[in-house]
N, C-alpha and C positions, 0 to 999 in steps of 0.2 A: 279349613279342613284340607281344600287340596294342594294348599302351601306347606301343610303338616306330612301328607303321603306323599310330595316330592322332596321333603327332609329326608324322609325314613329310606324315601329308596335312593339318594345319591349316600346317606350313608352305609345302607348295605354294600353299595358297590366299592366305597373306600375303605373297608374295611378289609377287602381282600384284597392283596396287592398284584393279584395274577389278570385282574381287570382293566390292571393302569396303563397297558400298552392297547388298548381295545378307546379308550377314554379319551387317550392321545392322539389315535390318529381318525376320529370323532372330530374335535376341536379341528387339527389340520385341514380335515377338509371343508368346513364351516368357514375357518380364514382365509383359503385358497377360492371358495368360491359362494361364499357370504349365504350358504345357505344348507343347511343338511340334509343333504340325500345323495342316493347314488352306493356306489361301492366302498367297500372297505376291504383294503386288504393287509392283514396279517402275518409278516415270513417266518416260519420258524418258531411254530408254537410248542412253549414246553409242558408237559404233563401235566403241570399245577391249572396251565391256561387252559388246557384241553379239560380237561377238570369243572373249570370254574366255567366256560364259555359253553360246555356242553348241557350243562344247567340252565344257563339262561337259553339257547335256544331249540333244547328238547331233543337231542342226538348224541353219539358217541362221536369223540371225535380222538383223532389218532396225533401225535405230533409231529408236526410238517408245515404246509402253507393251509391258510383259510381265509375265505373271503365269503363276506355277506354281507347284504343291503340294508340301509336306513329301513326302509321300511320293512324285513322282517327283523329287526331288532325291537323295533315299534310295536309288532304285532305279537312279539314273544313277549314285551314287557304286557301288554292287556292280555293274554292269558295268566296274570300273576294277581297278585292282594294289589299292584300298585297299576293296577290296569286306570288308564284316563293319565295318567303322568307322560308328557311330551317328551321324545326324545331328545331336540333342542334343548328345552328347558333342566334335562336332566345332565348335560354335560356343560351347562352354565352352574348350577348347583353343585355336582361334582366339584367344580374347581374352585370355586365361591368366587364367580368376576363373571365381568360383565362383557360375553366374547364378542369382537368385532372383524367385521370381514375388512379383506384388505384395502378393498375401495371405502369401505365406512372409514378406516383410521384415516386415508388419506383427507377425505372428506372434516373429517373432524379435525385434523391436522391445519388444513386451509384455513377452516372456521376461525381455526385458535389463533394464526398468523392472522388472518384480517381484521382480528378483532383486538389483537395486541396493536398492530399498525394504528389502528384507527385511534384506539387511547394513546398513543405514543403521542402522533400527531396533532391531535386534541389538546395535549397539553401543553405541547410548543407550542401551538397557534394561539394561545390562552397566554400563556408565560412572555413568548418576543414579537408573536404577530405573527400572520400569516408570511410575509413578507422577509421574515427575516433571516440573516443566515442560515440559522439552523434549522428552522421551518423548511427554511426552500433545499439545505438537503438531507434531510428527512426524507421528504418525498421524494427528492431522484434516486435516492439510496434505495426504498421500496419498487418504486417503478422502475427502476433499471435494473436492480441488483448486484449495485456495485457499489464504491465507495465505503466497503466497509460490512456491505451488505451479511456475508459469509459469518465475518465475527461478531456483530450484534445477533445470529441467529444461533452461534454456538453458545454464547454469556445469554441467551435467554434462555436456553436450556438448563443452564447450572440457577441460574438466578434473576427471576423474572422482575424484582424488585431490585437486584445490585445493575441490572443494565440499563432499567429504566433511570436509575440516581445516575448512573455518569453518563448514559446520553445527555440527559438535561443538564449535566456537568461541562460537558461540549459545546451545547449551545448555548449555557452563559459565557462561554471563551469568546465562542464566537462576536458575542453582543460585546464584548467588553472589549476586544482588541479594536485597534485606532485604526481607522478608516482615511483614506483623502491622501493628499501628494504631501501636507504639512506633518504627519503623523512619526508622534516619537515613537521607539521600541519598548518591547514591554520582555524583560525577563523572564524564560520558562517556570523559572523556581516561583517568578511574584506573581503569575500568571495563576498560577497553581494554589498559592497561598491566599489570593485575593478572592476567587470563586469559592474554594473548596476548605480554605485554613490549611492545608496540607499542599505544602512545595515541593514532596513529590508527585502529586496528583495526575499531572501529564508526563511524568516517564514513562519512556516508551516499553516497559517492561509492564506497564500495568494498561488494562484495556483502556481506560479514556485517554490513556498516551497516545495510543495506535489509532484511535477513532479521531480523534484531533487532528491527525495527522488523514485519515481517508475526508474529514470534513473542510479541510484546506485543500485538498486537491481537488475536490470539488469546487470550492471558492474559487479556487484560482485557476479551474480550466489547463490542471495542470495532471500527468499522469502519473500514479500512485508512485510515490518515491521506493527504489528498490535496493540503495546504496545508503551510508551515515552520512555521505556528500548531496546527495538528492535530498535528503531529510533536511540539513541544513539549510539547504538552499530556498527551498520551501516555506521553512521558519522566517529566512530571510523577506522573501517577497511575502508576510503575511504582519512584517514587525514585531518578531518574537526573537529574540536574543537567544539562545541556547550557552548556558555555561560550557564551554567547549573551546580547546585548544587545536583539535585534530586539524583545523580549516587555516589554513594560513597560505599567504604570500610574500611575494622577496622584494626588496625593493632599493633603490640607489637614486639618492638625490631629491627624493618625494619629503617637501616639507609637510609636518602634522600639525594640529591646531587641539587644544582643548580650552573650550569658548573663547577668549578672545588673544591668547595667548600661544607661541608657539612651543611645542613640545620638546622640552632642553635635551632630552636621550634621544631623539631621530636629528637634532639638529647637530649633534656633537658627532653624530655618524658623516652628517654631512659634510663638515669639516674636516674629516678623515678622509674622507673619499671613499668608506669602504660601503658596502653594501648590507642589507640588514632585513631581518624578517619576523613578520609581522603577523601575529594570531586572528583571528574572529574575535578574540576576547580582547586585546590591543582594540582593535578597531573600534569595537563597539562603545569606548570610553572615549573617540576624538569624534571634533564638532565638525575637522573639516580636512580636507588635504588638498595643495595646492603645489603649482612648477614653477619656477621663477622666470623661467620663460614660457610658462603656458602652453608647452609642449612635453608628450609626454610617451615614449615610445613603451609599445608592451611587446615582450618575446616569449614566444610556448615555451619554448627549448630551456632546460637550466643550465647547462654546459655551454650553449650558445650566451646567453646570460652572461656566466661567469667570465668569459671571454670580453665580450662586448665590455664588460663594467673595468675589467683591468688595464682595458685598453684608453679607456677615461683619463688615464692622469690625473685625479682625483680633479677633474674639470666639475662644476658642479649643472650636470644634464641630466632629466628624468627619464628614469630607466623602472619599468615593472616587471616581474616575472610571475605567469600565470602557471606555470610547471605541468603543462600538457590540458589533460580536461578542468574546465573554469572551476574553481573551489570556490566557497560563499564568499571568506576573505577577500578572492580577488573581484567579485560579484561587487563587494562593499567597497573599496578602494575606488572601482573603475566610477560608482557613484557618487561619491564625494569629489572625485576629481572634474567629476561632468558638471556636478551644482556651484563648482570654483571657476567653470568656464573654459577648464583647460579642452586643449584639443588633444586626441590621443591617435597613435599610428599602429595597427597593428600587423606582427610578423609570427606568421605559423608554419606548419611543415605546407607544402602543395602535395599532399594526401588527403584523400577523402575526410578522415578524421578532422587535419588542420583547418581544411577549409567549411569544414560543417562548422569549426571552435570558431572561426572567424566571422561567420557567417551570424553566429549566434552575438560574439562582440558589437560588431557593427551595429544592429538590427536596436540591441540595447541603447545607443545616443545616436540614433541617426543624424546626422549634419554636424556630428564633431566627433564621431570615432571612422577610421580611416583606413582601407588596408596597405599594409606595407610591406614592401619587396615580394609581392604577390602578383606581378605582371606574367604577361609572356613572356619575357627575355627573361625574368630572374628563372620562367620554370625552367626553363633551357640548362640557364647558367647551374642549376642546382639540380636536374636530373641524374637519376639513379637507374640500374639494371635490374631494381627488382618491378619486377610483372606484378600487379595489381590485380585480383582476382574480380571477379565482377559482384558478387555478394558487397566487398568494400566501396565498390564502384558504385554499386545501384543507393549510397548514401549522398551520392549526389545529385538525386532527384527531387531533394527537399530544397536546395540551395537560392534564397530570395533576391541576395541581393546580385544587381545586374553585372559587374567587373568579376565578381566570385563566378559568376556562372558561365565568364567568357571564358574563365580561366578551368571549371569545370567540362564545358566542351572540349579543350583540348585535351585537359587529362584523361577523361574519357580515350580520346582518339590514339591516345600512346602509352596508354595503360600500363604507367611508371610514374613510381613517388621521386618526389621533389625534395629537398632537406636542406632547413637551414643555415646545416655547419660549412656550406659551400659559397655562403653569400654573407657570413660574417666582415668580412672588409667593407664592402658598401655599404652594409649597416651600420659600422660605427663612421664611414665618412658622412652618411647621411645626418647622425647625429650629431654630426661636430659641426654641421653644417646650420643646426637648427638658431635661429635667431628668436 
């Protein structure tokens, strides 16, 4: 019965439409402060409202502002046939839903996150083990709120069942890519096809692309890639191949290998003396690269480079060009050359950048990669008048290794870049010099 006399009277009130601004800001302030009472105010009430509102609360009223309380609204509805109907209850039935204050949604909001988390987690724990890659970041992703965090909370909004299929998408990548120092590469496309039958699966236009991609920078203690060359490179320390061209390096006099054999189009380059360049997709098809003298000089500079290699005489000496910041191709090159034993020298600007790039070479084979023409005397010999702002400068706070960092102090102290194109001659004597 008095589910029946709170029918009758939310639908008298929707019936006339001069009530719907009174109804309105009712709920408003039931969501602003989770509970109904207090004032209500009204601006600018028109005739029809004045009309309709002077009925329900027993006065004439004029059109203008008005304001009146929950509880005499209350108290004007029990002087009616619908007297005992709550005024709360009356502005939930009005709108037929169930209103919630703004501390309840957040609350229920929490609820609904902790509880998606916890099945999430439950089922990775179930599916690879507590233990295992994507178990372990699951939960940094939850507990931190990073890694990814932001975009599995948007695709759980659209689709609470398509986020939960390619997270568990992700974490059979994870379980399935090669682990350990012997470990072969595995193709994005076969990556893709092998989990999911579908090789585009982990492009990065579709979420489990991008989440792949936050669940390896998690693996790898590396920080969310922000570049198609960080992305790569990524791919690369995780042993994923990326079908991709964009990544390449240059090179002169670097013999190639595919399994036991050497590769006739870089060796016919050899022969020529000329210099020749080389994709991430190249790469990724050779078993090995090797120097005939087991030396192997790398330069940032590509103009430096191309200098340096003409000056060769088609002599045949190992010459690399990394073309300023490390691309994955040169990433992959520098490691094939380290697993053939060779020793490598490198030469970069003495600019904060150069020496961060070298800093980062080195650090990668320590006890066979080398810096080169990166002394005192070369900074000297290769100093410039441009002034070095300190924002560029304060990049070499990070710098490990000990000869980088002597040469970091000084650049500090005379805060001016250094450039290669000034110590080209000693570079190519140094390499005509190598045995």
């Amino acid at each position: 019965m008095e589910e029946k006399k709170l029918e009758e009277c939310a639908l008298y009130f929707r019936r006339n439409k001069a009530y719907t601004r009174m109804f309105i800001e009712m709920k408003k302030k039931y969501i602003k402060y989770g509970k109904l009472s207090g004032k209500i105010f009204l601006e600018n009430l028109s005739e029809a409202e004045c009309g309709a509102l002077g009925a329900v609360f027993g006065k004439s009223l004029l059109p203008g502002d008005f304001t009146f309380t929950v509880s005499q609204m209350q108290a004007a509805l029990n002087e009616t046939k619908y007297c005992g109907v709550e005024a709360e209850a009356l502005v939930e039935k009005y709108f037929n839903e169930k209103i919630l204050s703004n501390s309840q949604k957040k609350e229920e909001k929490t609820e609904l996150n902790k509880r998606f988390w916890e099945a999430l987690l439950y089922e990775a724990e179930s599916r690879f083990g507590k233990d295992a890659r994507g178990t372990l970041w699951l939960n940094e992703a939850r507990e931190q709120r990073k890694y990814g965090y932001q975009l599995i909370m948007r695709e759980r909004d659209k689709s609470r069942d398509g986020i939960k299929e390619a997270l568990m998408e992700v974490c059979s990548a994870l379980a399935y890519l090669p682990q350990g120092d012997g470990k072969e590469n595995v193709r994005l496309a076969v990556l893709g096809a092998e989990i999911t039958k579908n090789p585009h699966c982990f492009d990065r236009q579709n979420a489990a692309g991008r989440l792949l991609i936050s669940a390896l920078s998690f693996t790898y203690k590396a920080e969310e890639p922000k570049t198609q060359e960080e992305v790569l490179a990524l791919y690369y320390m995780a042993g994923i191949t990326p079908d991709d061209i964009s990544s390449y390096t240059t090179c002169y006099g670097i013999h190639f290998y595919e399994g036991d054999s050497e590769h006739e189009a870089y060796r016919y380059f050899i022969r020529k003396g000329e210099k020749y360049v080389l994709t991430l997709s190249n790469l990724s098809r050779l078993t090995r690269a090797d120097s005939s003298r087991k030396k192997v000089f790398v330069i940032e500079n590509q103009m430096v480079f191309s200098q340096v290699c003409e000056e060769m005489g088609g002599e045949e000496y190992s010459v690399v060009c990394t073309s300023g910041q490390l691309r994955t191709a040169s990433l992959f090159l520098i490691d094939l050359l380290l697993k053939s034993g060779c020793r490598l020298y490198y030469c970069g600007d003495i600019d904060p950048e150069g020496i961060e790039i070298a800093d980062r070479v080195i650090a990668r084979g320590f006890g066979q990669i080398f810096p080169w023409r990166m002394t005192e005397e070369d900074y000297y010999r290769s100093i410039s008048n441009e002034m070095l702002p300190e924002k560029r400068l304060n990049r070499l706070d990070k710098i490990t290794n000990v000869r980088l960092r002597e040469l970091a102090k000084l650049l500090r102290a005379e805060k001016k870049a250094g450039y290669q194109e000034h110590l080209i001659d000693l570079m190519v004597q140094d390499i005509k010099a190598a045995e």
